[in-house]
C-alpha positions in Angstrom: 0.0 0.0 0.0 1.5 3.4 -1.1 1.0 5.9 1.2 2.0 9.7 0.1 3.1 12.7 2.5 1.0 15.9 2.3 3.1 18.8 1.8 2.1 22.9 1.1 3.5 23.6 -1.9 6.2 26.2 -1.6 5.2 29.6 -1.6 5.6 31.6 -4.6 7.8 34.5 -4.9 6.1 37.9 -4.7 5.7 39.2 -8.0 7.2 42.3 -7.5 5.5 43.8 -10.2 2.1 43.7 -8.6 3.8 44.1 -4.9 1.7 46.4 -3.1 4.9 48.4 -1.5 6.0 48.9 -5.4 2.3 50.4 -6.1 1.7 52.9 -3.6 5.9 53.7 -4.2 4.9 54.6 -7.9 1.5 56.5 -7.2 1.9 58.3 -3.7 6.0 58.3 -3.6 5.9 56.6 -0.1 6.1 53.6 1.0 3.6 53.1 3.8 0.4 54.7 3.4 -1.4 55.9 6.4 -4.7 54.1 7.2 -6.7 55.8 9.9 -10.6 55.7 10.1 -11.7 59.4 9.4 -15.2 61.1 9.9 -13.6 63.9 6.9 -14.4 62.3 3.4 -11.7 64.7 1.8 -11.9 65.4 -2.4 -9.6 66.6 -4.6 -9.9 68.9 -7.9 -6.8 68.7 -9.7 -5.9 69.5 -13.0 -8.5 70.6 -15.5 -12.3 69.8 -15.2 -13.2 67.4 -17.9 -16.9 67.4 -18.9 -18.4 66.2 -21.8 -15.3 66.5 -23.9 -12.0 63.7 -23.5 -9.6 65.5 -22.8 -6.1 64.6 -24.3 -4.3 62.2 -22.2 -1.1 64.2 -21.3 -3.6 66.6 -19.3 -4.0 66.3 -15.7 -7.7 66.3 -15.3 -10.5 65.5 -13.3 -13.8 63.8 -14.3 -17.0 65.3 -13.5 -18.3 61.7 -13.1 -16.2 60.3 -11.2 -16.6 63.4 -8.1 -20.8 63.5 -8.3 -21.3 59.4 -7.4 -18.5 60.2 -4.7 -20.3 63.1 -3.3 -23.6 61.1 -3.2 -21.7 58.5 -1.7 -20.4 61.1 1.7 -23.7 62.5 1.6 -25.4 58.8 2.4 -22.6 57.4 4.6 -23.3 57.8 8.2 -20.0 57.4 9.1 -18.4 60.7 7.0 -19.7 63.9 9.0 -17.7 66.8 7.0 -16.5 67.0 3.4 -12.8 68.9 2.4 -12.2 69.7 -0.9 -9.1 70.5 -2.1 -8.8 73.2 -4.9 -5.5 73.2 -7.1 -7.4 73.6 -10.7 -6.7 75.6 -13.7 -10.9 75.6 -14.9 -12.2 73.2 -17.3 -16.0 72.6 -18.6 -18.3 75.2 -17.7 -21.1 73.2 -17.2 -19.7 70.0 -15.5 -17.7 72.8 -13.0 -21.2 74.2 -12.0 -22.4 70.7 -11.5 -20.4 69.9 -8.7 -20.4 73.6 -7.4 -24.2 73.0 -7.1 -23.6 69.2 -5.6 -21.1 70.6 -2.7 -23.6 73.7 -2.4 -26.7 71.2 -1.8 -25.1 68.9 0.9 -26.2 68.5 3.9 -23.3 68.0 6.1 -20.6 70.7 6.7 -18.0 71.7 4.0 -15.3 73.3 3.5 -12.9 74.0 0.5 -9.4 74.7 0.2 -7.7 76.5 -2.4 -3.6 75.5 -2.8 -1.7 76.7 -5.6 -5.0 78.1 -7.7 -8.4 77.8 -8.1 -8.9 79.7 -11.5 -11.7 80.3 -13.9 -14.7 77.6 -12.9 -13.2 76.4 -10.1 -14.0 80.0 -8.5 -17.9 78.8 -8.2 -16.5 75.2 -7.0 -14.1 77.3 -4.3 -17.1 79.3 -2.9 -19.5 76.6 -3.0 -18.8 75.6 0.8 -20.1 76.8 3.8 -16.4 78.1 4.1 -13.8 78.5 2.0 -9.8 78.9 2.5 -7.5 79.6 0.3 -3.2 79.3 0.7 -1.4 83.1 1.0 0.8 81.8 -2.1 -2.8 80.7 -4.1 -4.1 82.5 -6.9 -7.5 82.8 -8.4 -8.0 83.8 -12.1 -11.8 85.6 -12.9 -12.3 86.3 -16.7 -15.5 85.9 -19.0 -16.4 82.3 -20.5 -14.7 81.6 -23.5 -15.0 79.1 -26.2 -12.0 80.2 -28.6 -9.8 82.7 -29.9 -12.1 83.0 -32.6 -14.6 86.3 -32.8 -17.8 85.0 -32.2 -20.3 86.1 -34.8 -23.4 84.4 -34.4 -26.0 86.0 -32.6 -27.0 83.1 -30.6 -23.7 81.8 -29.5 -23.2 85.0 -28.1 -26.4 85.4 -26.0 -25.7 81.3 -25.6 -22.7 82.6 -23.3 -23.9 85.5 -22.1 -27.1 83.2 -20.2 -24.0 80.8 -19.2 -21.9 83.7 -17.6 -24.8 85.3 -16.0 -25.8 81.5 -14.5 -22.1 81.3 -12.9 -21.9 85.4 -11.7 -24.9 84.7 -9.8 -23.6 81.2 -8.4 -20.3 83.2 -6.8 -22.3 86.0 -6.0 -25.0 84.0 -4.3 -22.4 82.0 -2.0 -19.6 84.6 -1.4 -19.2 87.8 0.0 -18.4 89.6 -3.2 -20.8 92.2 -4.3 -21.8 91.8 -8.2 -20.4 94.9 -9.1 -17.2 94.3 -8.0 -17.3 90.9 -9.5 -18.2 92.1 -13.0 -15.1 95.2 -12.3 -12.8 92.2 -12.1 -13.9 89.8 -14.8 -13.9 93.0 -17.5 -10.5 94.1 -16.4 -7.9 94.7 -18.7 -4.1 94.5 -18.9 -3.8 91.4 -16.4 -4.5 87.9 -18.1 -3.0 87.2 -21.6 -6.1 87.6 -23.4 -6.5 91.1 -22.1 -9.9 90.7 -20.3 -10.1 89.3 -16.5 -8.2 89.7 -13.3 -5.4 87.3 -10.9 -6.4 87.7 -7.7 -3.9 86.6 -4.7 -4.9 84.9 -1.5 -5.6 88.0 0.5 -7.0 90.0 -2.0 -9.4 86.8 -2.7 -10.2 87.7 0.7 -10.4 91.6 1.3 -13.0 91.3 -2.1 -15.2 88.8 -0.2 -14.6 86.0 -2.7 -13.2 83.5 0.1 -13.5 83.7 3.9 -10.1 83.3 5.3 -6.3 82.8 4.5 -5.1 79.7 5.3 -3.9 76.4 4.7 -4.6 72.3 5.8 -4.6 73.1 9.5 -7.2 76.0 9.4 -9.2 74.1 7.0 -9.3 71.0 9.1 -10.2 73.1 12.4 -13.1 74.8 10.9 -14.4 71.8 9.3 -14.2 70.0 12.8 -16.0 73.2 14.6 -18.9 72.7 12.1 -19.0 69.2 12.8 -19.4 69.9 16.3 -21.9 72.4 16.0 -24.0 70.4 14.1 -23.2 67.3 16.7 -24.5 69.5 19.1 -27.9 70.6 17.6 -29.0 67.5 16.8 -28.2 66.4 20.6 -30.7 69.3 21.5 -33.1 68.5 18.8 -33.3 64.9 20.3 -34.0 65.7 24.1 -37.4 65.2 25.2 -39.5 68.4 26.2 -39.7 68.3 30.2 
């Protein structure tokens, strides 16, 4: 009678190819990544918003698409109780910028955005779409007209086409900032600043001192006010709960 010894089969060597330590080494640049349970769900806006056009591949962009299910997915998850995003945008698609401006603006839990490096053309409405916004002393924030092309527009309808569009994202950053509508339409018809000779760069305090964003600041003040809102609403729903004596 033959009897045969059960033996584990050797363990194969780690492919280091699909090695988890190689991964996060190639896409964060570190080699442990921090895993702690948050109640923040934080969201980036990096590159240019891409809407309904691809954009070309070398292009750092973000997807409209990809941010709205995640915002719908903080909004539903008991566990997330405040929602940073983080600003560092050059613009992108008009519309698909106002979508999520309106997505951050409808939530119901507290938000707050953060503006590092710039937060220019569309990503203004996305910056003030928070119930408070921050923006980095070095940060920058460009404010021109919409624009299609280079090209002189000379169809009647494409121009009032735009015209409706601009007038649909003044009163968006009008309606959920501090700046005053005519000192926002001084600052997108300004000339001599941007290279197409219409709009205005506006630094981190200036951003400020027009009412366009609340405070200077960076990660630390972002994270402090977002946890004071938190707390705030922590403690009015505690209050709402307690039985009438």
């Amino acid at each position: 009678m033959e009897f045969r010894s059960e033996q584990t089969p050797p363990e194969q060597p780690e492919d280091p190819r699909r090695s988890p330590t190689l991964e996060n080494i190639q896409q964060l640049g570190q080699i442990n990544v921090p895993t702690v349970e948050s109640n923040i769900f934080c969201m980036s806006v990096i590159g240019q918003v891409e809407g309904h056009m691809i954009l070309p591949p070398q292009n750092k962009t973000t997807k409209y698409e990809h941010l709205i299910p995640q915002l719908v997915a903080a909004e539903q998850n008991p566990r997330i109780e405040g929602i940073l995003i983080v600003l560092n945008t050059v613009g992108g698609d008009v519309e698909a910028g106002l979508a999520i401006a309106e997505m951050i603006a409808s939530l119901s839990k507290p938000t707050v955005t953060l503006v590092l490096g710039g937060g220019h053309s569309i990503g203004v409405p996305i910056a003030v779409s928070a119930d408070y916004s921050i923006i980095a002393e070095s940060a920058t924030m460009t404010i021109h007209p919409i624009r299609m092309t280079g090209l002189v527009i000379s169809v009647p309808q494409t121009f009032e086409y735009l015209d409706k569009m601009q007038d649909r994202v003044n009163r968006f950053i009008v309606g959920h900032s501090r700046i005053s509508e005519e000192k926002l339409k001084e600052l997108l018809f300004k000339t001599g600043e941007v290279p197409r000779d219409i709009g205005a760069t506006v630094g981190g305090p200036d951003a400020v001192r027009f009412g366009l964003i609340n405070q200077v600041g960076g990660i630390g003040e972002a994270i402090a006010e977002l946890n004071r809102r938190i707390g705030e609403r922590r403690n009015s729903r505690e209050q709402a709960e307690v039985p009438l004596q």
